[in-house]
N, C-alpha and C positions, 0 to 999 in steps of 0.2 A: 176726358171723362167728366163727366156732372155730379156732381150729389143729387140721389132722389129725393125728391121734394115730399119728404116727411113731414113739414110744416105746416100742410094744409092738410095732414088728417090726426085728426085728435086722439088717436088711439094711441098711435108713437109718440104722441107729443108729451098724453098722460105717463106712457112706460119710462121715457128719459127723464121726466123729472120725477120720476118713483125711485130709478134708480141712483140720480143724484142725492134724492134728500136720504133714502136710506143707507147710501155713502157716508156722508155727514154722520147721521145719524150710528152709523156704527163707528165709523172715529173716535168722536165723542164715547160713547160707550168702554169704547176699546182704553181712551187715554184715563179714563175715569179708572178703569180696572186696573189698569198698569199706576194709576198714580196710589193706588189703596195696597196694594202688594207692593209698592215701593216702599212705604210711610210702613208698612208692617214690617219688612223686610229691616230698616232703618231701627224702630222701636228694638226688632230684636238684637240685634247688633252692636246698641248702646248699652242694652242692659247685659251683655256677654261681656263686654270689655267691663262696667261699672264690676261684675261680680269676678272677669280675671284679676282685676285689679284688689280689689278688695279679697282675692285667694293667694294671691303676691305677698298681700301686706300681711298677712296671719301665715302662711311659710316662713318668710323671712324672721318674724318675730318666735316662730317656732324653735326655728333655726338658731336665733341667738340665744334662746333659753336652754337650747341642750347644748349649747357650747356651756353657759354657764353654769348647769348640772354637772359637765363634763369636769369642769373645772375644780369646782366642788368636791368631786367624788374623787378627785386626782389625789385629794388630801384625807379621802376617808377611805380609803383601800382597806380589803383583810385580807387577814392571814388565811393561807387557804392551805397551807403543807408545810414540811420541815425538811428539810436535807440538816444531813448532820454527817462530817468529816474528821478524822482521824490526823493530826501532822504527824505522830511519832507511833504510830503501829509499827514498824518492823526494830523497832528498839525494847521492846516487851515482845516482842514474837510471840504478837495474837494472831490468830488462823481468820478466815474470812467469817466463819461459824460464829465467832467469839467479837468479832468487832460487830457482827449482826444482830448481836442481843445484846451489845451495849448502845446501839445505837438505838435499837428498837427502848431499850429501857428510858435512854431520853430522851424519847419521840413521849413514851409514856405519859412521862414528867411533862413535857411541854402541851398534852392536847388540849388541855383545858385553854387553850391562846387558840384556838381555830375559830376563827369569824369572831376575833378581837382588830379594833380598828390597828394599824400599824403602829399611827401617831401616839397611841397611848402606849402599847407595849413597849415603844422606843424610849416614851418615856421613863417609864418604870425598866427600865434593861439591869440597873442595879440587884431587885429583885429577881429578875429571873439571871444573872447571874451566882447571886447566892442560893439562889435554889438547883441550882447544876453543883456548885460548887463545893456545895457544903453536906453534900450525898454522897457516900459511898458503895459502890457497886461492887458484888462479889461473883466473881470467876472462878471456875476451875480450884476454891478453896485461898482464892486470892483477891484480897481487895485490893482495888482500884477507885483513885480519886481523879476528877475528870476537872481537868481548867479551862475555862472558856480562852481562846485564842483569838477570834475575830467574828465579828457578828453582821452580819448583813439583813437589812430589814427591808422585804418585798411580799410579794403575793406569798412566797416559798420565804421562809425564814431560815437561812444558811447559816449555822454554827460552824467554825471550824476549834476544833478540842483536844488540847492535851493530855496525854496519859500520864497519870502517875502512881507506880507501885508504895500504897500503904503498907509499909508493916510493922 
C-alpha cells in the first residue's frame, strides 16, 4: 500500500495544516482555561481553610469562656425550692394534715430566700436559723417550737427539724 500523494495538491495541504494549527491552537486555549479555573479553584480553597481556621479559633475561645462562666455560676447558684423534714413527728403524734401546715408555715417564713445566691444565705444561716427558731407555731390549740436539726444548701434548700411541745 502507498500513501496518496497529497503533497502535490494544495488543497489538502492547506486542510492539514489548518487542522494542525487549530490543534495547537485549542490546547493552548484549553490549558489557559484549565490553568484560570485552577488558580480560582486554589484562591477559593485558601480562603475556606484561612476562615475554617480562623472559626476554630473563636469556638475554641467560645468554648473556654463558657467553661469559665460555667465555673463562675458553679458558685452563684439559687435557691430555687425548700424541702423541709420532720425527725420526731410520731413522738407528738401529728397526722400528715398537721405536719403539712407546719411545713407549709416554714416554707412561708423561708420564701423571701428564692433566687437568693446560696453562698450568701449559707452565710447568713445564723439568721435564718433564728428566724425558724424563735417562731412559734400553733396547732390544734397547741404550740409548737421548731429546732433546726440539719441544713443542707443547694438549688432545693433542705431543712431537717425538730419538734417541740411549748407549754
Amino acid at each position: 500500500m502507498r500513501v496518496p500523494p497529497f503533497y502535490q495538491k494544495p488543497g489538502w495541504q492547506r486542510f492539514f495544516a489548518g487542522v494542525a494549527v487549530g490543534a495547537l491552537i485549542s490546547w493552548f486555549v484549553f490549558l489557559y482555561q484549565f490553568g484560570v479555573l485552577q488558580e480560582k479553584q486554589l484562591q477559593l480553597l485558601t480562603t475556606q481553610q484561612s476562615e475554617i481556621k480562623d472559626l476554630q479559633d473563636r469556638n475554641n475561645t467560645l468554648i473556654e469562656d463558657a467553661k469559665k462562666l460555667n465555673e463562675s455560676n458553679k458558685n452563684k447558684l439559687k435557691i430555687q425550692d425548700f424541702k423541709v423534714e420532720f425527725i420526731n413527728q410520731k413522738k407528738h403524734d401529728l397526722g400528715t394534715l398537721n405536719l403539712h401546715i407546719l411545713s407549709d408555715a416554714v416554707i412561708k417564713d423561708l420564701n423571701h430566700l428564692i433566687g437568693k445566691d446560696i453562698e450568701s444565705v449559707s452565710i447568713n444561716k445564723e439568721l435564718l436559723r433564728k428566724a425558724i427558731e424563735n417562731k412559734q407555731y400553733t396547732l390544734d390549740d397547741k404550740n409548737y417550737k421548731l429546732q433546726i436539726y440539719a441544713i443542707y444548701f443547694d438549688t432545693t434548700l433542705e431543712i431537717t427539724l425538730n419538734i417541740q411541745l411549748v407549754k
